[in-house]
C-alpha positions in Angstrom: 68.0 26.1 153.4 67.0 29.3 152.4 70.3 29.8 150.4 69.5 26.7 148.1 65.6 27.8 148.0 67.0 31.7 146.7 69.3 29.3 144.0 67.2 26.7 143.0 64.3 30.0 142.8 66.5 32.2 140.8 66.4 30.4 137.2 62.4 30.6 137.4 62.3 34.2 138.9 64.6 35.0 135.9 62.3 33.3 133.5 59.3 35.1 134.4 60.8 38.8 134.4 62.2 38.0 130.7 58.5 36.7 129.8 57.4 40.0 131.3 59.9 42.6 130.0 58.6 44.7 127.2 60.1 43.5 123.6 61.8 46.7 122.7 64.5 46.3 126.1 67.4 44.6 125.1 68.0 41.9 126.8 71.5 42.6 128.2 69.9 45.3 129.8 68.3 43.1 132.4 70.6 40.4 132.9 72.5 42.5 135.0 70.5 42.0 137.9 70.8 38.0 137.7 74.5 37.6 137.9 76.1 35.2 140.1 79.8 36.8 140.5 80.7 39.9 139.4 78.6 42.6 138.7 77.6 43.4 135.1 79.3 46.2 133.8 77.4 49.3 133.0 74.5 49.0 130.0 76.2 51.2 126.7 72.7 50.4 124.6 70.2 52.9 126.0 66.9 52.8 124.7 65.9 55.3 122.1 63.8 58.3 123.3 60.1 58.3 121.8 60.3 60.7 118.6 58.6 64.2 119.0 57.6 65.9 116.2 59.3 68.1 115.2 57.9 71.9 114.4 58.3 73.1 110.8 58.9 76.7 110.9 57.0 78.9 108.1 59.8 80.0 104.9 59.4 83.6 104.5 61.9 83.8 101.6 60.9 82.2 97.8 63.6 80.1 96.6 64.8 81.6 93.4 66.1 79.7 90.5 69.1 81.0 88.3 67.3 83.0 86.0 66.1 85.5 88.9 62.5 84.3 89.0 60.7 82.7 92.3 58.9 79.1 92.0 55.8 81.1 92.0 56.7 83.3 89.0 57.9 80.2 87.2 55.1 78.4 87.7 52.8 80.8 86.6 54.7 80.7 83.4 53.7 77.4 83.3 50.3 77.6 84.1 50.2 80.2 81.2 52.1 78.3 78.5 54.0 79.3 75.5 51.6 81.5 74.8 51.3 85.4 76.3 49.6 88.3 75.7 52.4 89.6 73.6 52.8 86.3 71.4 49.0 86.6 70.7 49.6 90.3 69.5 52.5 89.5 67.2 50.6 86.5 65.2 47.8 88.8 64.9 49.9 91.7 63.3 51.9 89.2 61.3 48.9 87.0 59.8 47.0 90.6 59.1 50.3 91.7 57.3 50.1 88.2 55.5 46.6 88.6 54.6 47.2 92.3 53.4 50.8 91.4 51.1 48.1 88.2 49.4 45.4 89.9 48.3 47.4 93.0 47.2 50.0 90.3 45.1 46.6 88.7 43.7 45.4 92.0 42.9 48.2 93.1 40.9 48.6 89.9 39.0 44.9 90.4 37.9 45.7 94.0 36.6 48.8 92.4 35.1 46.6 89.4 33.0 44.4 92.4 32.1 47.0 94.0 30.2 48.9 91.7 28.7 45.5 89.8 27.6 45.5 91.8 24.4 49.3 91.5 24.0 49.5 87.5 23.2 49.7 85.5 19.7 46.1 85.1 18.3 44.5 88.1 20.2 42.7 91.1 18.9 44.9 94.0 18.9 42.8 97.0 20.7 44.4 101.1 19.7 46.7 101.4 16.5 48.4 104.4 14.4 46.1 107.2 13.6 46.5 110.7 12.0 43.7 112.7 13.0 43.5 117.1 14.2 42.6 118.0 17.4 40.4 121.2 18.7 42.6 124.0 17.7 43.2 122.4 14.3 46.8 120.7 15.2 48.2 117.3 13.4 47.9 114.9 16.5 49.2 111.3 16.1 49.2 108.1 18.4 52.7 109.1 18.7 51.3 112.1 20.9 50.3 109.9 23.6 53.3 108.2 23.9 54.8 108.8 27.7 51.2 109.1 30.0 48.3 106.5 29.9 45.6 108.1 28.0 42.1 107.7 28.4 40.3 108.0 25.2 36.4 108.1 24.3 34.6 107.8 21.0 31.5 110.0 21.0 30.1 112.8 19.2 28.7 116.1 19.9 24.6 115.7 18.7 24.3 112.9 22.0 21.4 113.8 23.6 22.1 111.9 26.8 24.9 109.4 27.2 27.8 111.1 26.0 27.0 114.3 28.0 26.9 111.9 31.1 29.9 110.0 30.3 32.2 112.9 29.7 30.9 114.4 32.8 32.5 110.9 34.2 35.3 111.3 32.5 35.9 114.8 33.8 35.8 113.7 37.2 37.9 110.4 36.5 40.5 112.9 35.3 40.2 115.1 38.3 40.9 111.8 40.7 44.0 110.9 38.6 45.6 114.4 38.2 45.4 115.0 42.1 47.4 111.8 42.8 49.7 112.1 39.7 49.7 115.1 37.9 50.3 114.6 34.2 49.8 111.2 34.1 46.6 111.1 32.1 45.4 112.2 29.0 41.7 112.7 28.5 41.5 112.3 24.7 37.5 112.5 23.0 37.3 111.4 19.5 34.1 112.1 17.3 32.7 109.2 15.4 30.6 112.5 13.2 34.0 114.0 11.0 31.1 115.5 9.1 29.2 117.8 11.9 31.9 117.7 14.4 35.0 120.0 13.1 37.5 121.3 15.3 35.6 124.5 16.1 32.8 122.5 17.4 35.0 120.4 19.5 36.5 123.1 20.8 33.1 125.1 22.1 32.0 122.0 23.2 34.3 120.2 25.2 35.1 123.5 27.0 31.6 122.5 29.1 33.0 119.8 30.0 37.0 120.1 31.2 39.6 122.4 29.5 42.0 119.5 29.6 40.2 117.4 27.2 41.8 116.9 24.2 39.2 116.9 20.5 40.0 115.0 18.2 38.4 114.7 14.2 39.1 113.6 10.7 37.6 112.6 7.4 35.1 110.2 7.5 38.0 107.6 6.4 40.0 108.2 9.1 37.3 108.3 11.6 36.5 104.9 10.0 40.0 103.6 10.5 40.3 104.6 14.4 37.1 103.2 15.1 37.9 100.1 13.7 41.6 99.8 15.5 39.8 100.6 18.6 37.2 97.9 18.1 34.3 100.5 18.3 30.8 100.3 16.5 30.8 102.7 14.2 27.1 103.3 11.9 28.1 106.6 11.1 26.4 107.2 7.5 28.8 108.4 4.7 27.2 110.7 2.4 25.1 113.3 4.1 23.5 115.9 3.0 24.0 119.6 4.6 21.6 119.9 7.7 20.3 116.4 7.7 19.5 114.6 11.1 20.7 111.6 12.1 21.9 109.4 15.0 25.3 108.1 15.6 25.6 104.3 17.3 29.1 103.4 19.3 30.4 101.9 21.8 30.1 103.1 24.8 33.6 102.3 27.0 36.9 104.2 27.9 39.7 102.6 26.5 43.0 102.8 28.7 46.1 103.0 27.2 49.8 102.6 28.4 52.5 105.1 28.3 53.9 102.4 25.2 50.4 102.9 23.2 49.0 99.3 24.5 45.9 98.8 25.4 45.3 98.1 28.8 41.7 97.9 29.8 38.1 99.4 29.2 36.1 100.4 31.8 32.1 100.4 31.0 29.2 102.0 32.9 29.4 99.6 35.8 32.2 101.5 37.0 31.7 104.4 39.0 34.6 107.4 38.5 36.0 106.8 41.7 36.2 103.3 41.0 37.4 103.7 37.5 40.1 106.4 39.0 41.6 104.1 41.4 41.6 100.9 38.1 43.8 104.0 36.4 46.0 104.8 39.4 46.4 100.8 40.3 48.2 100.4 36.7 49.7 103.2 37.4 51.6 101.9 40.5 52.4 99.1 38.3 54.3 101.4 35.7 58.1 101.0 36.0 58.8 103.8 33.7 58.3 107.3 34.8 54.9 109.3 33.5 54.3 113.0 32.3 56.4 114.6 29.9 
């Protein structure tokens, strides 16, 4: 009797450990101890271990790509961007070298409309052929200027006041010039007086003023004929008497002239001589041809 109570018990003792085994057992792994015959071979399916973690270990070397450079350098580059010390330094030279080449191009192009202003169909033509005497009673022609820019002035010797100050300008326009490039300039002074201003009295008194200064007078025709070529006033009266006093009106500007005899520009009382000296030396550096002779 107890060996049919033990069978007719075992299907529900069975039932109630499967109900009570945990989910994750296999089930093969507990039908071993039910069998009615042989015994079950050995379980192969083992249950899996309960994961530890596992311990990551600190990297003490940098990974380092191809190029050489750690992560870290690399992605400072990127943090930086294109865009480094050295790139800021270049487009700062080369935009100031830009800036520099612009305004010295627009500068010379203005110089270059100012002297070929006078040289187009329908202008006034400023300078022309004259035959004149300078100080020491030599022939000197507009052919004697040929080869340097000259710097002529009309004035005459009885000023009281401006022409005193502006050949004391012109001396030190001249002074400017010569020290950069030596024979390049020609002072030249031309009375608009022929009848008080011969070429003794040029002589004694341009010497007060620079020994390079070149007097030049005329007859009164000839003054006449300059003056007018060079676009100056002239009020100079004709007949005179011996001793009589009078004033002389002109104009009061230096004319420029190229090395070819073409006028170039006049520079008025606005300029200073150092500013007048570097409008000569500007053209100057424009010159292809060589200076001085």
């Amino acid at each position: 009797m107890s060996r049919s109570l033990s069978t007719a018990a075992r299907p529900l003792l069975q039932r109630s450990l499967l109900d009570a085994a945990p989910s994750r057992l296999p089930v093969a792994a507990c039908q071993r101890f039910f069998s009615t015959s042989t015994p079950a071979p050995p379980c192969q399916t083992r249950c899996p271990a309960p994961q530890r973690p596992r311990c990551i270990q600190p990297i003490h070397h940098q990974r380092r790509w191809k190029s050489g450079k750690t992560v870290e350098e690399a992605k400072s580059r990127y943090r930086t961007g294109p865009f480094s010390w050295k790139a800021g330094l270049l487009f700062v030279v080369t935009s100031g070298g830009l800036v520099w080449y612009f305004e010295h191009e627009k500068e010379r192009m203005h110089r270059k409309r100012v002297a070929e202003a006078t040289k187009g169909v329908g202008r006034p033509k400023v300078g022309g052929d004259f035959d004149l005497v300078d100080q020491d009673g030599k022939p000197f022609s507009s052919a004697d200027m040929l080869g340097q820019y000259s710097l002529v002035y009309f004035g005459f010797t009885h000023c009281p006041d401006i022409c005193p100050e502006e050949l004391d300008k012109m001396a030190r326009m001249f002074d400017l010039v010569e020290a950069e490039v030596p024979n390049g300039l020609k002072p030249i002074f031309i009375t608009c007086d022929p009848a008080r201003d011969d070429p003794k009295v040029l002589k004694s008194y341009l010497a007060e003023f620079h020994p390079s200064f070149v007097g030049l007078t005329g007859t009164y025709e000839q003054i006449k004929a300059v003056c007018k070529a060079y676009r100056v006033y002239f009020s100079t009266p004709q007949h005179v008497k011996p001793g009589q006093d009078y004033l002389v009106d002109h104009s009061i500007y230096f004319y420029l002239m190229d090395p070819q005899g073409d006028f170039v520009e006049a520079l008025g009382r606005q300029h200073s001589p150092e500013a007048a000296a570097r409008v000569i030396l500007d053209h100057m550096k424009d010159w292809k041809g060589t200076l001085g002779r």
